[in-house]
ROBA-605868 format. One record per residue (C-alpha): residue number from 0; x, y, z; residue in one letter. Coordinates in pm, 1 decimal, decimal comma. Layout:
REM ROBA-605868
{NUM {X Y Z} "A"}
...
This chain:
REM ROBA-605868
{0 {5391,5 3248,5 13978,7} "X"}
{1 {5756,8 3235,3 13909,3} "X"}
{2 {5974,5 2947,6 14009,0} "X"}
{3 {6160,8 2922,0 14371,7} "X"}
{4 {6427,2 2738,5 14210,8} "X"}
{5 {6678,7 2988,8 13982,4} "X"}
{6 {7010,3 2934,8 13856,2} "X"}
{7 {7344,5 3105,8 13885,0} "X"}
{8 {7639,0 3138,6 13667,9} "X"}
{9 {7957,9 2960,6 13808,1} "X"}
{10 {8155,8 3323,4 13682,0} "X"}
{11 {7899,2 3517,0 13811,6} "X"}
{12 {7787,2 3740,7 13508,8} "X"}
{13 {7507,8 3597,1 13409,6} "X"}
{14 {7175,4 3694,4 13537,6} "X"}
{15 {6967,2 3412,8 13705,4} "X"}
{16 {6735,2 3172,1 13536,1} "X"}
{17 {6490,6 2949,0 13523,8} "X"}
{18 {6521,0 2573,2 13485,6} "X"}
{19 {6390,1 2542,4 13121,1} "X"}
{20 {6571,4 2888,9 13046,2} "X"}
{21 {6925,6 2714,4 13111,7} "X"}
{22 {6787,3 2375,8 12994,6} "X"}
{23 {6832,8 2502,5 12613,8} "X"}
{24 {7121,6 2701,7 12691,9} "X"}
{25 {7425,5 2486,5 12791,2} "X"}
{26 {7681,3 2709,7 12866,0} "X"}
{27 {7635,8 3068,7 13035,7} "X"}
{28 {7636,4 3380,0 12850,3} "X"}
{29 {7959,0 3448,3 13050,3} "X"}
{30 {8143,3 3147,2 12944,0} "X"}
{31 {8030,4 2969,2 13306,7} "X"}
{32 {7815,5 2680,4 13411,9} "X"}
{33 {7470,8 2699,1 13591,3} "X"}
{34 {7431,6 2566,7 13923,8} "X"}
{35 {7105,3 2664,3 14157,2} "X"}
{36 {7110,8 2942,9 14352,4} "X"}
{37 {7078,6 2748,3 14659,3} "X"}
{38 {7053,2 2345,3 14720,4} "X"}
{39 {6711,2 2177,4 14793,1} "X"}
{40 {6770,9 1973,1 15162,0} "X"}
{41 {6604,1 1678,7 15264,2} "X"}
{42 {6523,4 1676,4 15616,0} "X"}
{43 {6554,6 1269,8 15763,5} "X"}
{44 {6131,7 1275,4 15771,5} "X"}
{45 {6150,2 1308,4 15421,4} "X"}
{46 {6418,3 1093,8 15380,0} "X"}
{47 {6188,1 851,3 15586,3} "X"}
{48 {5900,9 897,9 15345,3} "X"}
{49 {6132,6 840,5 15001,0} "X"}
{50 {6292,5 512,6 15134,2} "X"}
{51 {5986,0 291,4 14987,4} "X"}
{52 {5920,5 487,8 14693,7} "X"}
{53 {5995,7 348,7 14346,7} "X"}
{54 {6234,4 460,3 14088,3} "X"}
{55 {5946,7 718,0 13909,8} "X"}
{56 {5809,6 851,9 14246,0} "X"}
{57 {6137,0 889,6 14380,1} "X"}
{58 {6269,6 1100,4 14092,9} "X"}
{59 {5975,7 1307,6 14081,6} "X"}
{60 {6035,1 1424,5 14437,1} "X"}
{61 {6424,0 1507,9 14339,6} "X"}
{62 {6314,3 1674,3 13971,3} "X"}
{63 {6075,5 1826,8 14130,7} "X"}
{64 {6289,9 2050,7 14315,4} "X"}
{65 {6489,1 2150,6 14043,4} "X"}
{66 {6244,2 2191,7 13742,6} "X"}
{67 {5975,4 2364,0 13932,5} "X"}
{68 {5888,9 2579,3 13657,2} "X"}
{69 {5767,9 2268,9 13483,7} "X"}
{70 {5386,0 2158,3 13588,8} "X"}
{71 {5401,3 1849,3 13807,5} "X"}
{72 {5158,5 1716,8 13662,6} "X"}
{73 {5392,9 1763,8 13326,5} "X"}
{74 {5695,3 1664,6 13452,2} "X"}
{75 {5510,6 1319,8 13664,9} "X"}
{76 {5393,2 1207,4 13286,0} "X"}
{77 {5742,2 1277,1 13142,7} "X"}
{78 {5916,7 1050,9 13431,0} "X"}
{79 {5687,5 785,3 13409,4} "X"}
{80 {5705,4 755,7 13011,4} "X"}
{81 {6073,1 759,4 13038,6} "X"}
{82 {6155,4 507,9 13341,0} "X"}
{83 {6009,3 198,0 13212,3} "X"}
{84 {6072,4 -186,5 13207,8} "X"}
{85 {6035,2 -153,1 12828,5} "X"}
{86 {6324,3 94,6 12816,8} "X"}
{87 {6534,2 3,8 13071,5} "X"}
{88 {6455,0 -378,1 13110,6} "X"}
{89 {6360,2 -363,0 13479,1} "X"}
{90 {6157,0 -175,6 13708,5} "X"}
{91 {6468,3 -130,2 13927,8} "X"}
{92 {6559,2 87,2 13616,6} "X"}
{93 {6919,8 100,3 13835,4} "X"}
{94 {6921,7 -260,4 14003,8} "X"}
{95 {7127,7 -304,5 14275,4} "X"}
{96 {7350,5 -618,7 14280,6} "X"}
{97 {7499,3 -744,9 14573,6} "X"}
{98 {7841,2 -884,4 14564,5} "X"}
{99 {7898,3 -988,6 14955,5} "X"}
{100 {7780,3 -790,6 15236,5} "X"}
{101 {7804,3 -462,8 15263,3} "X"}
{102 {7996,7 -475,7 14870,5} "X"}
{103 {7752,3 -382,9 14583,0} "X"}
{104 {7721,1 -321,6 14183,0} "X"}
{105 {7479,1 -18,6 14136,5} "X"}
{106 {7371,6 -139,5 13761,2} "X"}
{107 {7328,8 212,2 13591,0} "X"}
{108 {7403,9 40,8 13242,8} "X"}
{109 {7074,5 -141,9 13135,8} "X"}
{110 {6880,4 121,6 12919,1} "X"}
{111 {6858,6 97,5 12503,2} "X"}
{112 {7290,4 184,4 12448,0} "X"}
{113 {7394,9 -2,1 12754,1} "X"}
{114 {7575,2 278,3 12910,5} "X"}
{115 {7504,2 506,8 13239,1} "X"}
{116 {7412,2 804,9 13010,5} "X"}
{117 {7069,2 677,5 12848,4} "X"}
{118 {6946,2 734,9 13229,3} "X"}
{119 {6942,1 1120,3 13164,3} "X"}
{120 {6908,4 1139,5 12790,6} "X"}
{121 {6621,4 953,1 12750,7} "X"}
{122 {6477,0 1200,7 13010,2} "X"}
{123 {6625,1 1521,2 12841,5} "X"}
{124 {6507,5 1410,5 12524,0} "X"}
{125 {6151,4 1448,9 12645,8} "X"}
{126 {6248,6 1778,0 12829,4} "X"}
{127 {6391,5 1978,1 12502,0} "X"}
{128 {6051,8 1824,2 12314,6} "X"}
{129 {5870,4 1995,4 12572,7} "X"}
{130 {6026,5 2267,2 12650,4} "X"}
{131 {6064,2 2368,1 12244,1} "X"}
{132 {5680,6 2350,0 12200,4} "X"}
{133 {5656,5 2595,5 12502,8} "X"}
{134 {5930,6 2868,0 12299,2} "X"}
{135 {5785,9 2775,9 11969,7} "X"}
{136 {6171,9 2737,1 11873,9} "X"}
{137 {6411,4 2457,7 11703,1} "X"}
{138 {6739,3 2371,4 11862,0} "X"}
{139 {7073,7 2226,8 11763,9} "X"}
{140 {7242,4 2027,5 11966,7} "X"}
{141 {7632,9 2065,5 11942,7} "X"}
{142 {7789,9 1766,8 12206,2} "X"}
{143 {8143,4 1589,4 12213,0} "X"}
{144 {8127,7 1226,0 12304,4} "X"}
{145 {8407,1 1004,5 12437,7} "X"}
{146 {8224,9 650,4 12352,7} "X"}
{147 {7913,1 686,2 12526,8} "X"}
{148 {7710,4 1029,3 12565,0} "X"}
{149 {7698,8 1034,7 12157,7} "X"}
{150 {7528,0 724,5 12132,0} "X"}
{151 {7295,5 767,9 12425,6} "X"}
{152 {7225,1 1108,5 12303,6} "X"}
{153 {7085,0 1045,3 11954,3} "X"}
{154 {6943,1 770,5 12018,1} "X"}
{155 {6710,7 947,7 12242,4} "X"}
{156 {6672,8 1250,9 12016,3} "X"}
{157 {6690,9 1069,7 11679,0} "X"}
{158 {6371,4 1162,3 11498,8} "X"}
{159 {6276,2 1403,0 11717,2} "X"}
{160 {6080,2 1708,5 11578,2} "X"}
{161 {6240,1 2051,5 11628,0} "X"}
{162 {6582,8 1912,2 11716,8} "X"}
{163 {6931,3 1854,8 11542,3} "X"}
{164 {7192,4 1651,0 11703,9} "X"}
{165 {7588,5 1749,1 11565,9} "X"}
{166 {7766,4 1505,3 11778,5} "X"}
{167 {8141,5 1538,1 11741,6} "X"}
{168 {8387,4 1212,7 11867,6} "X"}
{169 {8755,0 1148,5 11834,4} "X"}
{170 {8890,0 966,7 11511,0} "X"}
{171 {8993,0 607,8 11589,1} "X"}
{172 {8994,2 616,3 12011,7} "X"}
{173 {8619,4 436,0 12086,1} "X"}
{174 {8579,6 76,1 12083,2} "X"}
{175 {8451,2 -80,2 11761,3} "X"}
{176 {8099,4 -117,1 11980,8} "X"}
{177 {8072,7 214,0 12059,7} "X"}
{178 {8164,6 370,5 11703,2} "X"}
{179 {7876,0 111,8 11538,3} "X"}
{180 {7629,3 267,7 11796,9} "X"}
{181 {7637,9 599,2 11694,0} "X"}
{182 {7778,4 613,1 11312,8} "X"}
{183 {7461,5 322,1 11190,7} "X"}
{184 {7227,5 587,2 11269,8} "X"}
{185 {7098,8 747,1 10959,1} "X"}
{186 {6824,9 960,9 11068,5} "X"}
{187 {6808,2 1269,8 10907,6} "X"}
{188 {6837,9 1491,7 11208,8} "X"}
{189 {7177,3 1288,5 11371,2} "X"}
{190 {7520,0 1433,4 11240,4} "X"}
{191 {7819,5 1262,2 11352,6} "X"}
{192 {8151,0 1442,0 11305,1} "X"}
{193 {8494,0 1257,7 11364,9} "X"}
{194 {8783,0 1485,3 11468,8} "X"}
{195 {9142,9 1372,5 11378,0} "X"}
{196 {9203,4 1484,0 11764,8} "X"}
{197 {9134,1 1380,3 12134,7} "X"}
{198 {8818,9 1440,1 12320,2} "X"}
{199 {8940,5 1719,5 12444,7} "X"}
{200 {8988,8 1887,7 12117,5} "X"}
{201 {8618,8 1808,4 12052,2} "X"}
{202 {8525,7 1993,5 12371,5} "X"}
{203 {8680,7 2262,5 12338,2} "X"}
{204 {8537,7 2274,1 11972,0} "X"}
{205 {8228,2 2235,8 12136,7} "X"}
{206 {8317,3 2514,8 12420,8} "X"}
{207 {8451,4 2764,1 12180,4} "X"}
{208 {8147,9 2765,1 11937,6} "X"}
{209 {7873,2 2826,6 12269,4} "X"}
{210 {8120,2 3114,7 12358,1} "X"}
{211 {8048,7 3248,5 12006,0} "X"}
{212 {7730,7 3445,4 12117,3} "X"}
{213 {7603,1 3557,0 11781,0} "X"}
{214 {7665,2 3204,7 11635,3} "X"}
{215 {7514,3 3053,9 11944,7} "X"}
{216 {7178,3 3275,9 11908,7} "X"}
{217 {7133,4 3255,9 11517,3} "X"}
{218 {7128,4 2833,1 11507,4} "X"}
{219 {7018,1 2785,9 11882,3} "X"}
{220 {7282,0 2591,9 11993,2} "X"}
{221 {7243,8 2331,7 12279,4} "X"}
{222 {7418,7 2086,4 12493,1} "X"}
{223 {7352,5 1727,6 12568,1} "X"}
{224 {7683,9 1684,4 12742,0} "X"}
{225 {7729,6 1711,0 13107,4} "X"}
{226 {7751,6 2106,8 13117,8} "X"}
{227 {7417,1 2077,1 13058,0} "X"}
{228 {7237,7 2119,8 13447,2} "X"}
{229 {7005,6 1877,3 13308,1} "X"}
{230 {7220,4 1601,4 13290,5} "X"}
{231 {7373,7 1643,7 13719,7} "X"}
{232 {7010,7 1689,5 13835,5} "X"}
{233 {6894,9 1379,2 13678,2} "X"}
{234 {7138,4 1174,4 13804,5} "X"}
{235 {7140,8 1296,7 14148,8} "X"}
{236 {6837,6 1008,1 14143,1} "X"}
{237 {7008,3 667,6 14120,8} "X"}
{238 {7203,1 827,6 14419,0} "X"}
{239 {6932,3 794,1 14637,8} "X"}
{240 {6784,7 514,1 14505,6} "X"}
{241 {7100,8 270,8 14543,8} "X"}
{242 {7144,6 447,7 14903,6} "X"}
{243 {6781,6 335,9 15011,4} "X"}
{244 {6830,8 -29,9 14851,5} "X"}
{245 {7167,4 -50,6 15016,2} "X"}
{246 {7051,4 1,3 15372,8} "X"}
{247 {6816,1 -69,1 15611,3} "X"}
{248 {6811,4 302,3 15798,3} "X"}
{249 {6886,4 666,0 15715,5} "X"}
{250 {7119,5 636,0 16030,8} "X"}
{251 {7389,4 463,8 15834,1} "X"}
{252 {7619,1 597,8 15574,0} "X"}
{253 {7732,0 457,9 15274,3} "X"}
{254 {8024,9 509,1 15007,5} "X"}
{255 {8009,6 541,8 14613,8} "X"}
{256 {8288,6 399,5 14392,6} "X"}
{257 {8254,3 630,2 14080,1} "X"}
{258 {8509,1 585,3 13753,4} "X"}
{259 {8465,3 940,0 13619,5} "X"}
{260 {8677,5 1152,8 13330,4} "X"}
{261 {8429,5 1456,0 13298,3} "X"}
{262 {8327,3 1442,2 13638,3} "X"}
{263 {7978,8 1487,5 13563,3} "X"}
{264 {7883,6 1112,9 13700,6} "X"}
{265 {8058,4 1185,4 14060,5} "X"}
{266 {7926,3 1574,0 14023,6} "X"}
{267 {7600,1 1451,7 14043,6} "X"}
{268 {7643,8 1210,9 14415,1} "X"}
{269 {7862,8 1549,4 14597,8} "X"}
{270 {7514,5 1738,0 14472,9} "X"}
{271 {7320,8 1431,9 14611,4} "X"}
{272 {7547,7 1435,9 14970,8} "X"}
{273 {7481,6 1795,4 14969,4} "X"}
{274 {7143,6 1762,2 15003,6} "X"}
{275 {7180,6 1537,1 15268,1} "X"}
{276 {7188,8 1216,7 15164,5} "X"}
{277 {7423,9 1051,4 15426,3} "X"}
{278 {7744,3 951,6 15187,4} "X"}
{279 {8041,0 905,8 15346,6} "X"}
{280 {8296,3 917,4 15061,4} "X"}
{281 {8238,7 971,4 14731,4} "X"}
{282 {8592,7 719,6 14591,6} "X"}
{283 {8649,5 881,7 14235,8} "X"}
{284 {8881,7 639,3 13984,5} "X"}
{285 {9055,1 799,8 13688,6} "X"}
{286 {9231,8 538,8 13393,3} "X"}
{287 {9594,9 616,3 13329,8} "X"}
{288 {9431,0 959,0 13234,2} "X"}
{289 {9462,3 1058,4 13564,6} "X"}
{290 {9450,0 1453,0 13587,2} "X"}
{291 {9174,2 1489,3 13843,9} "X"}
{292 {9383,1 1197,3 14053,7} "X"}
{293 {9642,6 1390,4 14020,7} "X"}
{294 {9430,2 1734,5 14171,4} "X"}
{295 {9289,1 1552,0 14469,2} "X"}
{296 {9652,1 1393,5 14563,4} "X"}
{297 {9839,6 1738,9 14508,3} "X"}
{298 {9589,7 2016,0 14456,1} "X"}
{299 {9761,2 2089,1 14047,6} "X"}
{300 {9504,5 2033,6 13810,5} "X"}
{301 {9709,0 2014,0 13448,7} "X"}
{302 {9483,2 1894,0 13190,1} "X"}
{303 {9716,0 1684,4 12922,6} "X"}
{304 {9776,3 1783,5 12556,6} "X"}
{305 {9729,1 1613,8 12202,7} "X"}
{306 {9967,8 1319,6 12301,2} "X"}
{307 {9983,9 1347,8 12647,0} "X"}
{308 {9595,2 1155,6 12664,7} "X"}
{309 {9651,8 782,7 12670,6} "X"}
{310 {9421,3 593,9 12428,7} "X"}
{311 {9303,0 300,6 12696,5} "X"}
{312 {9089,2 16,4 12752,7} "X"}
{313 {8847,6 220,7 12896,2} "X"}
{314 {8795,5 480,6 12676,1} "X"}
{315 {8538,4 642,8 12789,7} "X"}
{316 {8728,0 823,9 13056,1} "X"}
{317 {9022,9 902,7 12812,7} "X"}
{318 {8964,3 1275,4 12934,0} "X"}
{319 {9173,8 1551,3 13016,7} "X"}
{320 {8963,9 1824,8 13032,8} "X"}
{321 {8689,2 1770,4 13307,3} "X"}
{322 {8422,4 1958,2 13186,6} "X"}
{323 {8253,7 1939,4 13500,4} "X"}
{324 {8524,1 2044,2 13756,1} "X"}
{325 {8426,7 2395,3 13731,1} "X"}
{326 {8126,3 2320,5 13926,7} "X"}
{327 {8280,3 2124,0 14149,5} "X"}
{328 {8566,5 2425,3 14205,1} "X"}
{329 {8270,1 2693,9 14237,6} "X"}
{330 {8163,2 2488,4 14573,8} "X"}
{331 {8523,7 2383,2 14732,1} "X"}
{332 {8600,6 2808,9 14712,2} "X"}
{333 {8296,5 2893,3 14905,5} "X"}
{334 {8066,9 2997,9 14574,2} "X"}
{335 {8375,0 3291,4 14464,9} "X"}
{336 {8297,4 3365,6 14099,8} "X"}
{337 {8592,7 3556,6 14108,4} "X"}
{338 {8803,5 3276,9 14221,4} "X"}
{339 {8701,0 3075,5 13940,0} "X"}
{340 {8791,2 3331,5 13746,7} "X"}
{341 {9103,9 3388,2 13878,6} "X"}
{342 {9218,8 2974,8 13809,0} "X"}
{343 {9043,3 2893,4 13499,8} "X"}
{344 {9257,0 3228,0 13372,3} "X"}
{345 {9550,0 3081,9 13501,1} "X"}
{346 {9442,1 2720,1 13316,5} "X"}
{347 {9467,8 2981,9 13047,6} "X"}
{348 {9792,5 3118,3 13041,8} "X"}
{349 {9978,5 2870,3 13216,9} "X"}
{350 {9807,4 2540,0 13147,9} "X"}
{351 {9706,7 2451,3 13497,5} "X"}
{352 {9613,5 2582,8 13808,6} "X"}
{353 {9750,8 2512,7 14152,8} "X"}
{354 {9580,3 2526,5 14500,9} "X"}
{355 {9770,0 2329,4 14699,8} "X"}
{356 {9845,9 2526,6 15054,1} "X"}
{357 {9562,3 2711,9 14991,7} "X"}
{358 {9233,5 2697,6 15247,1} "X"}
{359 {9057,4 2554,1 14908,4} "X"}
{360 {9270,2 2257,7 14928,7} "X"}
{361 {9210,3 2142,5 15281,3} "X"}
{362 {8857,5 2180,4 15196,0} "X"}
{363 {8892,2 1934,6 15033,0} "X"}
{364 {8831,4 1635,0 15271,5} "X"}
{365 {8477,6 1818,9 15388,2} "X"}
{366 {8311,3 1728,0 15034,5} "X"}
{367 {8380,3 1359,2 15086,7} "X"}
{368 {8583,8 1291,1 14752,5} "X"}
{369 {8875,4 1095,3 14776,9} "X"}
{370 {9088,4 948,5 14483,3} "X"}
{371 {9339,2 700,0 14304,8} "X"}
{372 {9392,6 534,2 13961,4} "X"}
{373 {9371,8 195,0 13772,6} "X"}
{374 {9544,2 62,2 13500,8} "X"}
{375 {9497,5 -152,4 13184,1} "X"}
{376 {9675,3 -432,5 13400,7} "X"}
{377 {9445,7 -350,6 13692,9} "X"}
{378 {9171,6 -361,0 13467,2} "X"}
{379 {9236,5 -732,1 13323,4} "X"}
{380 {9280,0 -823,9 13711,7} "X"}
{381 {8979,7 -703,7 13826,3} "X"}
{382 {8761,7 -843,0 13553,3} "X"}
{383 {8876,8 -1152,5 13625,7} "X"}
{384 {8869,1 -1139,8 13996,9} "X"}
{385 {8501,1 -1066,2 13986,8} "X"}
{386 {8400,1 -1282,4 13696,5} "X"}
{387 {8599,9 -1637,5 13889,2} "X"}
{388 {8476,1 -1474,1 14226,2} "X"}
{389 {8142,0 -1342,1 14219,5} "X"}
{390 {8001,3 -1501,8 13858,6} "X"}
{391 {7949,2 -1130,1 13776,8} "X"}
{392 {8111,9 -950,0 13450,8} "X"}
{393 {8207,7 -589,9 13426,5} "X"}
{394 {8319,5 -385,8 13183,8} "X"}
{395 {8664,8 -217,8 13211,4} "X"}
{396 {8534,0 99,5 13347,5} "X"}
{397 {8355,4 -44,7 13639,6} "X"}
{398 {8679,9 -269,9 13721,3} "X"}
{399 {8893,8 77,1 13744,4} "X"}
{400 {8582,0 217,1 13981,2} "X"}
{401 {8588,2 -162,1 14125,8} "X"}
{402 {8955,4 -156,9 14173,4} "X"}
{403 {9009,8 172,4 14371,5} "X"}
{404 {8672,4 132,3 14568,1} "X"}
{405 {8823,7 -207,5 14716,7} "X"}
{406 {9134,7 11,4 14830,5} "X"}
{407 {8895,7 220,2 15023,2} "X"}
{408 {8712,5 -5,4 15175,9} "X"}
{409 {8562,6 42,4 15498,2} "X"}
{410 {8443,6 -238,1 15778,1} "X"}
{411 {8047,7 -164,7 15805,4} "X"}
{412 {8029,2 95,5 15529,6} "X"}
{413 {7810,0 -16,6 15261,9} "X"}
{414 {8023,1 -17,4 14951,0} "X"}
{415 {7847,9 76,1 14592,0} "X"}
{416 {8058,3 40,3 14286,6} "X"}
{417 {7881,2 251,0 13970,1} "X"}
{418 {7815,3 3,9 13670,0} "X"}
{419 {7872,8 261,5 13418,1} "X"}
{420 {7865,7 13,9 13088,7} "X"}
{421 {7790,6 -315,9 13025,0} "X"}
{422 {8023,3 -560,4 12924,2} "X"}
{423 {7922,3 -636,4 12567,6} "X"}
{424 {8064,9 -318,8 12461,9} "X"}
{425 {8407,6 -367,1 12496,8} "X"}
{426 {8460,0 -697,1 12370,4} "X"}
{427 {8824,1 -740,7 12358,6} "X"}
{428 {8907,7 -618,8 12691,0} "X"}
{429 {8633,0 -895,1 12795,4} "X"}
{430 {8812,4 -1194,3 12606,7} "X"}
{431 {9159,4 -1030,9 12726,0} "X"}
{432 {9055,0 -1115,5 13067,5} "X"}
{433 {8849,9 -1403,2 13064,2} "X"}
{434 {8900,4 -1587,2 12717,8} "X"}
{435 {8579,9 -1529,1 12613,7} "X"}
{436 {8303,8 -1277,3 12496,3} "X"}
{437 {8115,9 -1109,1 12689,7} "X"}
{438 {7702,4 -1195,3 12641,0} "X"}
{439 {7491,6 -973,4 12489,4} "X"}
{440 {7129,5 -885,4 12658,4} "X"}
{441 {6872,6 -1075,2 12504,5} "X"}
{442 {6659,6 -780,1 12518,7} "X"}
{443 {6831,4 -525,4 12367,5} "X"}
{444 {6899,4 -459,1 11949,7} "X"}
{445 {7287,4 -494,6 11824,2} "X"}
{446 {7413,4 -234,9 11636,5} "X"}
{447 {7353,1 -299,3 11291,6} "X"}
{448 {7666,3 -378,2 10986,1} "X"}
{449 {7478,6 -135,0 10778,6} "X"}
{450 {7698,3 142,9 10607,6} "X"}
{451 {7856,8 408,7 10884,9} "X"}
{452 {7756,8 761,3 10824,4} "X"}
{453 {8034,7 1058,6 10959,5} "X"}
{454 {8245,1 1325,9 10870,6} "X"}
{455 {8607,3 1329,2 10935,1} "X"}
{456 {8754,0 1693,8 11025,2} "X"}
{457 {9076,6 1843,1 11125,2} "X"}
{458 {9048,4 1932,0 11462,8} "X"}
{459 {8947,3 2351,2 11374,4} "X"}
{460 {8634,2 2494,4 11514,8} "X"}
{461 {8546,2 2707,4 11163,2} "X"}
{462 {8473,1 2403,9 11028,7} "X"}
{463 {8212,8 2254,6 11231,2} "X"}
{464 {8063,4 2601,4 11202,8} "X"}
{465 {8059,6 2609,7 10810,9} "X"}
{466 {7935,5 2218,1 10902,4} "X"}
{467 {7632,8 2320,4 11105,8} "X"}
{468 {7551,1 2613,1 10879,9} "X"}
{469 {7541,3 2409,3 10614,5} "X"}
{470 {7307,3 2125,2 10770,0} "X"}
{471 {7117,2 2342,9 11044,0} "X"}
């Protein structure tokens, strides 16, 4: 019987698929990114019925919508191997820490590297197993990592039959943490490649070599980063589940502070509101990289160059390039393949695109997104303010979601800040703030002092190719 659920093409070209068709794909055979054909809707009796369920039978009754080519008896065993107290130190898997009434944490931060992105990848790491026994096939993963996504990534696919990980990060711009994570492991599948670039020029590395069909189909190239469908639908969960700890009813509405450079993370909660849980904003907080600040304020989106990206104290959002926006554009113009098209041309020739004035633009306030930016100053402030206020510590990430989110603040609205990181991974930004270091959970392993293991490259797509020819 084939599956309700298919997927679409963002350009339009490409014909629709399946779930585990696009899960091995990444990008779109016409350069676009899959979205479903149409959005699964809760009606408030289910809504009603999900309230009490657990993490595990809560994000089978999401996944289940969007992987419904998978059997559910399948996908049930893959959840509940995946979301467990051994992996993620808690049943919550996302606990839910309350700061003052109607002010939260949503802790998405505790699985085995201590950032948001395990959540997914420990899942997707099952899914590719899975769904590469079905096709009898091997894949290569080909990702770009800020800080976070690389180490999340292998760590859930290192030593994993069938599968190669090439995970490409920028020379010198991740904390000392977040480089240990990922360059200590030696197994013989993980490849870490360090461009003398920004993330950006690892993206588009990335984007340029799954636009080379041929290339693409010879060495079965794959994506772990958030192009990947996988990687939104998965996370539309802790949505849910921090809504339904938050409140008492599905009458009231809530609001999600999100830090966000690829927009995948915030993606994933506009796909949640859409089907119908009740969010009422959805408060997006850029670094001093603040291009998608910039878009929401003025309706330009100018992705920065070389230079142009600030290397910050968080990071992980030192992004330009959103690689996510394109989703997120697909939906504000009313599903228009050709008006996607039409800007990501004009991101093309001219180095942005421009809606402002345009019916897209006042659109805009009907997804629920609303935005503003924090600084390395704001950061240190915020840390602080929390730490002497609440006896809670953050990591600088959360303090620029924490930051904007209070500037939003509503009387009555439940407030959720994303945790996207713990603490411990960014060291000197903690002892910047509060004079000390941050702790380290007793129940997770340090990254080792053992020898690191990368290649450096100039920033030139041919050359991870010859790479991954010569390893794959």
């Amino acid at each position: 019987m084939p599956p309700d659920m298919l997927y679409i093409s963002t350009r339009g070209e490409a014909k629709p698929k399946s779930f585990t068709e696009i899960l091995l794909e990444g990008l779109a055979s016409d350069g676009g990114l899959y979205v479903p054909e149409i959005y699964p809707q809760f009606s408030s009796a289910e809504l009603l019925a999900m309230r009490g369920m657990d993490y595990r039978k809560l994000a089978v009754t999401i996944l289940s919508k969007f992987m419904d080519d998978i059997p559910g008896d399948v996908l049930r065993k893959m959840i509940n191997e995946t979301y467990t107290k051994e992996v993620f130190g808690s049943d919550d898997i996302t606990p839910l820490k309350k700061l003052e009434p109607d002010f939260f944490i949503l802790g998405l931060a505790e699985g085995p590297t201590l950032a948001f992105k395990d959540i997914a990848l420990q899942f997707i790491g099952r899914l590719f197993e899975y769904a590469l026994e079905k096709a009898g096939h091997e894949l290569n993963i080909l990702g770009a990592t800020s800080g976070d996504t690389g180490s999340a990534a292998e760590v859930a696919m290192r030593g994993r039959s069938a599968i190669r990980v090439f995970m490409l990060s920028p020379y010198g711009r991740m904390s000392d943490f977040q480089r240990k994570q990922m360059y200590t492991i030696h197994d013989a599948n993980i490849f870490n490649i360090s461009i003398k670039g920004t993330f950006d020029d690892c993206q588009d590395i990335v984007k340029k070599l799954n636009e080379d069909a041929e290339f693409k189909k010879r060495f079965n190239i794959g994506a772990v980063n958030s192009i990947n469908w996988a990687r939104i639908a998965v996370q539309t969960v802790y949505y849910f589940y921090g809504y339904f700890r938050a409140t008492n009813s599905n009458t009231e509405q809530v609001s999600f502070s999100i830090p966000t450079g690829n927009f995948g993370n915030i993606l994933a909660g506009f796909i949640a509101r859409k089907m119908g849980l009740p969010i009422r904003r959805l408060i997006l907080a850029t670094n001093e990289n603040n291009v998608l600040e910039e878009f929401f304020r003025t309706g330009i989106y100018r992705p920065r160059k070389g230079a142009e990206v600030a290397v910050t104290s968080s990071p992980s959002m030192d992004i330009s390039k959103a690689s996510n926006f394109e989703r997120y554009i697909f939906e504000l113009s009313g599903r228009k393949p050709n008006r996607v098209k039409q800007l990501w041309a004009d991101l093309v020739s001219k180095d942005f695109f421009d809606i402002s004035g345009s019916e897209d633009f006042s659109n805009i306030k009907d997804t629920g997104i609303v935005a503003d930016s924090s600084s390395h100053k704001d950061r240190i402030a915020t840390i602080k303010h929390v730490y002497e206020k609440y006896s809670v510590l953050i990591d600088p990430h959360t303090a620029d979601g924490a930051k904007v989110a209070l500037s939003y603040r509503e009387a009555g609205v439940p407030l959720l800040c994303m945790e996207t990181a713990l603490p411990a991974k960014f060291a000197e930004t903690i002892r910047e703030a509060i004079g000390n270091d941050p702790p380290y959970p007793e129940d997770r392993t340090k990254p080792s002092d053992i020898e690191e293991k990368f290649e450096v490259m100039e920033s030139h797509a041919e050359k991870v190719k010859e790479f991954i020819e010569a390893h794959a």
